[in-house]
N, C-alpha and C positions, 0 to 999 in steps of 0.2 A: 593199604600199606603206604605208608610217608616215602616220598624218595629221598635218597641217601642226601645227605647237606655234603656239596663239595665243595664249602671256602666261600666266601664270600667274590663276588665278582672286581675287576680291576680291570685299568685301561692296559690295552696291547699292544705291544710293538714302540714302544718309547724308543725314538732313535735318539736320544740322549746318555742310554744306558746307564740310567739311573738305578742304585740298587732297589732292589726289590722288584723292577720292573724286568717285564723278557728284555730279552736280545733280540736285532734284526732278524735273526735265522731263527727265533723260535717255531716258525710256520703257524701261529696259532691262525684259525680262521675267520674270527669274527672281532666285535670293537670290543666286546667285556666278554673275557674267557676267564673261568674258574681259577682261583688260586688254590684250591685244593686238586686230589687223586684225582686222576685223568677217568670221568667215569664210564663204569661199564659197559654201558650202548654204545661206544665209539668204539670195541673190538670187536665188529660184528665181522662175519665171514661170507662169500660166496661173492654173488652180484655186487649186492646193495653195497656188502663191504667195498669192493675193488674199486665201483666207480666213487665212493667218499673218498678212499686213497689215492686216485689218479686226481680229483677233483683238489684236493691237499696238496698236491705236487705242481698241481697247474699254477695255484693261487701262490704259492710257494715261490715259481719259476719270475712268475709276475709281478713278486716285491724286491725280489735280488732286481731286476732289470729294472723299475721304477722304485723305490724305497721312499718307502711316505715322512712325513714330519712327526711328530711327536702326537700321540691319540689325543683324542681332544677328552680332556676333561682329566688328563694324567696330572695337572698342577704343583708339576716339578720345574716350572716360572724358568726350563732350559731355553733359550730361542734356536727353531728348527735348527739340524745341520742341513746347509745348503751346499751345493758341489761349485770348488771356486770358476767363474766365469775363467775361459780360455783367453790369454794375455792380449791375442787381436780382437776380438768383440770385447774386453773392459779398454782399448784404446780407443773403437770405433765409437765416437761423438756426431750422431746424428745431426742434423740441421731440423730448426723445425719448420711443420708439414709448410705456413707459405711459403718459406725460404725454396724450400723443395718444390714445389710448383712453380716458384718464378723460375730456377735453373732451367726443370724440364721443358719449359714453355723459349728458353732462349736456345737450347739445343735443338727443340723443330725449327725456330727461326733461322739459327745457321743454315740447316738443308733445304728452306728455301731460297734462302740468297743465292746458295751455292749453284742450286737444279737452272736459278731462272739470270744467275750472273746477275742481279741486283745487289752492286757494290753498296751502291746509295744507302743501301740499310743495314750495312756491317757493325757502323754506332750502334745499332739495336743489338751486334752478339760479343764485339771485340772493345777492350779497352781503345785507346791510342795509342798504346806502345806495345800493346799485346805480341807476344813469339806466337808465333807458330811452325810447326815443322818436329825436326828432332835432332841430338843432343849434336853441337856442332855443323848444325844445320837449318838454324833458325832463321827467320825473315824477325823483323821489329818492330812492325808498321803495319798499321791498316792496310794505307798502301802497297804495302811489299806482301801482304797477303794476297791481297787481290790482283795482286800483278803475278805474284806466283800461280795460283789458280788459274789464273785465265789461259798464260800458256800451257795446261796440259789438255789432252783430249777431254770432250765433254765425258765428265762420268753422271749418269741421271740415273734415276731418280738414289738418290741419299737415302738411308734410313739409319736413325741412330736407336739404339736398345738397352736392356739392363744393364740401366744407372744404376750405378749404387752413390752415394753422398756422401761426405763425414766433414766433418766442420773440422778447420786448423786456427792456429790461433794466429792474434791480429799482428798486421806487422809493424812496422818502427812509427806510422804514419797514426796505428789507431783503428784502420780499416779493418771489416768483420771479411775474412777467407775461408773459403771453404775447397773442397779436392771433388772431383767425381771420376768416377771411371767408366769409361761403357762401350761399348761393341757397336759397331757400324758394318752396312752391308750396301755397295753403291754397285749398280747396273749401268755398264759401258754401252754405248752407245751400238758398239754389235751385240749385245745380248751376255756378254759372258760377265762375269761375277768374281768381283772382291771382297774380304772381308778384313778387317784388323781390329784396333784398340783406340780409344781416346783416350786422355790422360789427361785432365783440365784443370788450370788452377783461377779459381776466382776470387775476386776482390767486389765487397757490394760498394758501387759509385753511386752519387745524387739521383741516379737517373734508374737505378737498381743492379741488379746481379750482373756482371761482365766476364768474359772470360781475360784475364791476362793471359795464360802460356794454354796452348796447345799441343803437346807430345804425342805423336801418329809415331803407330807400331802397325804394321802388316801380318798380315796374318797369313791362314794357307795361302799361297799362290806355287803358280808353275812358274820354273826356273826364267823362261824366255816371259812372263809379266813384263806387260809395256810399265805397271808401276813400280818395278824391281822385283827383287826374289823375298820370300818371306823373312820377315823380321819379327816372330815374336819374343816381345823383349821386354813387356810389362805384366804385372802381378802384383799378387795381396799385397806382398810387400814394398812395394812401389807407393798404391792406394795407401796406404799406413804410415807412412814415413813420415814422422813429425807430425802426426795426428793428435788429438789430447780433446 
């Protein structure tokens, strides 16, 4: 005995919703599912049925929470739907990967000028007019960096962490800028522990990647903190600001 003809076969799940094609929610299970009567041996009963129907609901469950593009071979010439990117990742403009190695490479440099007071090699992390500090509270100089630093307690060893990058665009001069932001964690010389924010703005000079501004945000601390009381005061939004 011939088995029944159920329709000729078609692509599945066209997320164009094109006519004649299923819908996202059709559940169908496979890439070419019959366009004819749903046949026979799919209403089976007992075991074998239950676990085909939980297996149907599984795969089910699995395309509402990923939803594919259009079955390949549907040649309804739709271009997939895609979900539109979130407004801060289509703003964030990466640097690329050397750009991003010279920074992270001038950020270990900072922590160790800092750990060993090697002012001498500040030209290797700071402009010459570079800020550092925070908003109303800036130094403007190499020098007045390294003058500020030097009168606080030694803090050793430095460690700076998840950098994130994003390129800004150039300023009035021409210069390629870029932003990064990242987490520091410095051990006092009795043992106890700070942590906060960096907030960098850099400018690439002849000599390569510099930081101009530095914006220190504090992070957890206890009230009596010989480096003040917590100041968290930066975020995505900070990072993003005039990004492109």
């Amino acid at each position: 005995m011939e088995p029944p003809d159920h329709g000729v076969l078609r692509p599945a799940r066209c997320r164009c919703r094109c006519r004649g094609h299923p819908g996202p929610d059709s559940g169908r299970l496979a890439d070419l599912t019959p366009c004819g009567p749903r046949p026979q041996h799919a209403a089976r009963t007992g075991a074998s049925g239950w676990r085909i129907r939980a297996r149907a609901l599984y795969i089910r469950a699995l395309r509402r929470r990923h939803p594919p593009g259009p079955a390949i071979g549907c040649g309804c010439g739709h271009p997939p739907q895609r979900r539109a990117a979130p407004v801060s990742a289509a703003r964030w403009v990466r640097v690329p990967l050397d750009d991003a190695l010279q920074i992270h490479d001038v950020l270990a440099r900072y922590a160790h000028c800092i750990d060993n007071r090697d002012w001498d090699r500040l030209p290797l992390v700071f402009t010459a007019d570079a800020q550092f500090g925070a908003p109303g509270n800036y130094t403007q100089s190499r020098d007045e960096i390294a003058d500020r630093i030097e009168r606080v307690a030694p803090y050793h060893p430095h460690f700076t962490t998840d950098t994130v990058i994003a390129r800004l665009p150039a300023d009035s001069t021409g210069r390629e800028r870029a932003r990064s932001w990242s987490k520091y964690l410095i051990v006092r010389h009795d043992g106890s522990l700070a942590s906060g924010d960096y907030l960098d703005e850099w400018v690439r000079t002849d000599q390569g990647w510099r930081i101009n501004q530095r914006r220190v945000s504090r992070g957890q601390r206890w009230e009596n903190d010989p480096g003040g009381p917590s100041q968290r005061d930066l975020g995505l939004s900070y990072f993003l600001a005039d990004a492109s």
